[in-house]
C-alpha positions as CSV (number, residue, x, y, z in Angstrom):
1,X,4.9,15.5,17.2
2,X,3.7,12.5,14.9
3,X,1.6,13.1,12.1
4,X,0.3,11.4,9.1
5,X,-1.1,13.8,6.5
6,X,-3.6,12.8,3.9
7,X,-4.3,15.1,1.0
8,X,-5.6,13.7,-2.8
9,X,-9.2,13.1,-2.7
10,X,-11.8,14.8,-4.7
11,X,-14.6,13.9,-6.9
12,X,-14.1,11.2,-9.8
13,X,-16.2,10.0,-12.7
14,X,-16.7,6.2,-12.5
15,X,-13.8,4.2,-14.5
16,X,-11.4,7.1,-13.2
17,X,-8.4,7.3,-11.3
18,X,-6.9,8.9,-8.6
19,X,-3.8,9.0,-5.9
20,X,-3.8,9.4,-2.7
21,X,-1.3,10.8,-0.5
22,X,0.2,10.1,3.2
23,X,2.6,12.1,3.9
24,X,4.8,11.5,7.5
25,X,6.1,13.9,9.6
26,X,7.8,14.2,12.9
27,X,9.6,10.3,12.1
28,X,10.3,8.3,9.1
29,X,8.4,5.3,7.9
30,X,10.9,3.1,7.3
31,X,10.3,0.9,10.3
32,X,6.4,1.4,10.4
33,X,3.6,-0.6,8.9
34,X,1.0,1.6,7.1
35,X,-2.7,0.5,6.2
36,X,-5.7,2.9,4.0
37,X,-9.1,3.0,5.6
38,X,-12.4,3.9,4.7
39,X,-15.4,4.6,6.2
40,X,-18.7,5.3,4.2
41,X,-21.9,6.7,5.3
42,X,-23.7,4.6,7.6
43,X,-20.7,1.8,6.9
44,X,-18.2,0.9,9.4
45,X,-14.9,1.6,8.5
46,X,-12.6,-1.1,6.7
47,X,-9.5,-1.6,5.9
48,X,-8.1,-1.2,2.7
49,X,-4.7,-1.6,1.9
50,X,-1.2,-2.2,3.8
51,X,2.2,-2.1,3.5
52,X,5.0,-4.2,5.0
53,X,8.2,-1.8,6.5
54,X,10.2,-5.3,6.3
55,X,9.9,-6.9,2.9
56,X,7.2,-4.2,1.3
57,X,4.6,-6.7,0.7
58,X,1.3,-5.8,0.3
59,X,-2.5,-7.0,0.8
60,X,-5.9,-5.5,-0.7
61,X,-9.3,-6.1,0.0
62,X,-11.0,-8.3,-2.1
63,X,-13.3,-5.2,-3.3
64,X,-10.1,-3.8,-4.3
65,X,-8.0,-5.8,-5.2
66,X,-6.9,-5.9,-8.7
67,X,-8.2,-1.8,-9.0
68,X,-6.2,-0.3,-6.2
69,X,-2.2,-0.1,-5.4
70,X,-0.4,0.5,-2.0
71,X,3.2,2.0,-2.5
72,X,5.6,4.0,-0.7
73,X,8.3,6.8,-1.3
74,X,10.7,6.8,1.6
75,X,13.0,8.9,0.5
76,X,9.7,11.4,0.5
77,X,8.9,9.4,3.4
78,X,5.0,9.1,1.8
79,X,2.6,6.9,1.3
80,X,0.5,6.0,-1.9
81,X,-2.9,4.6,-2.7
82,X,-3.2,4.3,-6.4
83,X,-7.0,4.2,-7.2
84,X,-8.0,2.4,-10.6
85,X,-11.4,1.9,-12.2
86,X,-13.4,3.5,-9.2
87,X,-16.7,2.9,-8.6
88,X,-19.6,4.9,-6.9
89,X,-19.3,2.5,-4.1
90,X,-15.6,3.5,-3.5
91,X,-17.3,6.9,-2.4
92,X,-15.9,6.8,1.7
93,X,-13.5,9.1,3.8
94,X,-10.2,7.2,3.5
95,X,-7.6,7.3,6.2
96,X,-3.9,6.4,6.5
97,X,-2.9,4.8,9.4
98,X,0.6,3.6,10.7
99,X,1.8,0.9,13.6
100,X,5.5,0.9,14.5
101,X,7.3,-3.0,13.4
102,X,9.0,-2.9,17.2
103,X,5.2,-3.2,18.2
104,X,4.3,-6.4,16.3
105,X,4.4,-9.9,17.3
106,X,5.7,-10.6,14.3
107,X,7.2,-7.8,12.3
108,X,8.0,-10.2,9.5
109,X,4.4,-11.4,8.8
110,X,2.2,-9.8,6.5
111,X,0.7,-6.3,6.9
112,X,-2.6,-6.0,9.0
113,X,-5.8,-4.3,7.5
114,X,-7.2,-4.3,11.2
115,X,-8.0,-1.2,12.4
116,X,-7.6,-2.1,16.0
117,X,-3.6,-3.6,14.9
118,X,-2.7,0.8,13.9
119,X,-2.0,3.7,16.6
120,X,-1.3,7.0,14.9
121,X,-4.5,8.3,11.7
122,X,-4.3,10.9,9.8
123,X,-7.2,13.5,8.9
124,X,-8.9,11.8,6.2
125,X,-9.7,12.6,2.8
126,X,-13.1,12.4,0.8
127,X,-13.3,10.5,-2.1
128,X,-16.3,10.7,-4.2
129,X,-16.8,8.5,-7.3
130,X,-20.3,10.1,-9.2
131,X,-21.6,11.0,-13.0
């Protein structure tokens, strides 16, 4: 069965860091695109971060960008979201998600961060960013 597994979150002082974790199992993640969520509160949920399977490129949100870093691990067939400099308004319940490149139009364009554009989730994780 396909699964992505989140695990990582917690609770975090403003300015502080964490790393969160998507781990695949039941297929590797060479040849799939992967893209963080979150969803706060009362917010709808918004993408994130993704990662290119074809050339590993990357895009971030602009409220983001600069503060957070997509990676991955294949030979631990995982992927990262590096968390800088959080902020209260970081707090959310952030997912990995993951769309096979055979599916795309275009596997060779850049990574989506629409949640529509991803078919398999994981669980979730809570990330809370307070004094």
């Amino acid at each position: 069965q396909l699964q992505l597994v989140e695990s990582g979150g917690g609770l975090v002082q403003p300015g502080g860091s964490l790393t969160l974790s998507c781990a695949a199992s039941g297929f590797s993640l060479d040849f799939w695109f992967i893209g963080w969520f979150r969803q706060a509160p009362g917010r709808e949920r918004e993408g994130v971060s993704c990662i290119s399977s074809y050339d590993g490129s990357t895009s971030h949100a602009d409220s983001v960008k600069g503060r957070f870093t997509i990676s991955r691990d294949n030979a631990k067939n995982t992927v990262y979201l590096q968390m800088n400099s959080l902020k209260p308004e970081d707090t959310a319940v952030y997912y990995c998600a993951a769309v096979g490149s055979w599916t795309l139009a275009d596997a060779r364009a850049m990574c989506s961060r629409q949640q529509g554009d991803y078919d398999l989730w994981g669980q979730g994780t809570q990330v809370t960013v307070s004094s």
